[in-house]
N, C-alpha and C positions, 0 to 999 in steps of 0.2 A: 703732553705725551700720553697717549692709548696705552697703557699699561696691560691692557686684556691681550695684545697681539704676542706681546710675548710668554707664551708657555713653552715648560720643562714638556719635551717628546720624550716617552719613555717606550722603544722599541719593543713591537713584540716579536716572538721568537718566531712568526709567520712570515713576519714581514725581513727579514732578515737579508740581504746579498753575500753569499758567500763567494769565493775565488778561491783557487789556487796558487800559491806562493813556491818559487823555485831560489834557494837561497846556496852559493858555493863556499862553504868552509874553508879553503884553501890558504892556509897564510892567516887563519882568522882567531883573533885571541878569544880563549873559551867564554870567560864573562860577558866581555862586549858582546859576542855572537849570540849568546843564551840569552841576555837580557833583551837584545830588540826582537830574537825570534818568539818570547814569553809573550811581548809586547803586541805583537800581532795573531799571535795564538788566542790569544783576552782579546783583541779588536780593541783597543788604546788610541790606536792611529786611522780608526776613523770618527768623523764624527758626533755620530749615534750611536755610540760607544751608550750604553747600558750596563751597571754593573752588576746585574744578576740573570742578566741574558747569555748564551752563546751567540755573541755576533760578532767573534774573530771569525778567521779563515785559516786555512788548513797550509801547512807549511813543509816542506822537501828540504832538506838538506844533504846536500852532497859531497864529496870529498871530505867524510868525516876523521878521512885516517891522515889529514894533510894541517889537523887542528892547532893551532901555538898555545903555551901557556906560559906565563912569565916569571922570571926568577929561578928558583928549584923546587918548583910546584911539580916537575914531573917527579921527584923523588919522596919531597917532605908534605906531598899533600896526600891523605887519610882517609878512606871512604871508610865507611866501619859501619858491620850490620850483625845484629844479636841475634843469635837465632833461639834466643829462651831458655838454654839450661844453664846449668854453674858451668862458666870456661866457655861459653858461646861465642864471645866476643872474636870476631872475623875483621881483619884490617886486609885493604888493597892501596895499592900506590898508583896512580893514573898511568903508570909507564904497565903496570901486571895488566890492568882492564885494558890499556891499548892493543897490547898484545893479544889478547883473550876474545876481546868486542871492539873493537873504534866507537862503534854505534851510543853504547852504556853510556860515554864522558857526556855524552851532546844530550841522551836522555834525559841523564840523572841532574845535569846543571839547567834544563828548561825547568824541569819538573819539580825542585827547589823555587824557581821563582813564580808557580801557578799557585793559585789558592787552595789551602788544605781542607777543603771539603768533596762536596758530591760534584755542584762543577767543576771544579780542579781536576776532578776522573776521568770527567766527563771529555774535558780539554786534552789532557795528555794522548787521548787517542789523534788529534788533529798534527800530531808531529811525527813524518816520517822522515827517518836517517838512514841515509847509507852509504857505505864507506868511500866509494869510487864512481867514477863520472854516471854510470848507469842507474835510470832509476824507470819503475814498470808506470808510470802514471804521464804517459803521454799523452791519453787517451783525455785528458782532463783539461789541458793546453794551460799547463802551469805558467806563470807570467814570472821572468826572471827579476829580480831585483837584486841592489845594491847598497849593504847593510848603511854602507859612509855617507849614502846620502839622506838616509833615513834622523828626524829627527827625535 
């Protein structure tokens, strides 16, 4: 066995295929839906998958305001954000942000599972939400997908 034939590709950021991703939140439990749209936001599910490249693809998500969460996570579950002085401390409960944004819950739960540096920044911009069937990127000919069959 040729030993030489097989080399590690390590994608560069030129060489990259990007798509557009059209994903329906309808009925869809927040984690599962966060974790596989993270998934393809990082480009995981292809693969040339590179882990210090940008070669996920950009991702749509629609009927953010039609999201499930399981148990009494709409009441007992806690976003919490400091804003730096004594008494800072700000709590919301996913039923206050629903109310306020649909958009926030779908952000803030991708945005948790991207990497905590410069590409993780850089990544979050590839995720648009929005709350109801319409969205402005037609123009892009998003490819619909179906989170269940994803593995």
């Amino acid at each position: 066995m040729d030993t030489n034939n097989y080399k590690t590709v390590s994608v560069k950021q030129k060489d990259v295929n990007k798509e557009w991703i059209l994903v329906d939140a309808k009925n869809e439990v927040l984690g599962r839906l966060a974790s596989q749209v993270a998934k393809i936001i990082r480009g995981k599910h292809k693969p040339s998958y590179t882990p210090h490249i940008d070669c996920g693809d950009k991702v749509i998500v629609i009927n953010a305001e039609h999201i499930r969460l399981t148990g009494k996570k709409w009441t007992d579950k806690e976003y919490v954000h400091y804003s730096g002085y004594p008494g800072g401390k700000r709590t919301q409960t996913p039923k206050d942000l629903m109310e306020k944004d649909p958009r926030k819950i779908i952000e803030k739960a991708v945005q948790g599972m991207l990497p905590k540096n410069k590409l993780g920044n850089k990544l979050k911009n590839h995720l648009f939400v929005y709350p109801g069937e319409e969205h402005p990127h037609e123009a892009q000919k998003p490819r619909k997908i179906n989170l269940k069959e994803i593995k």
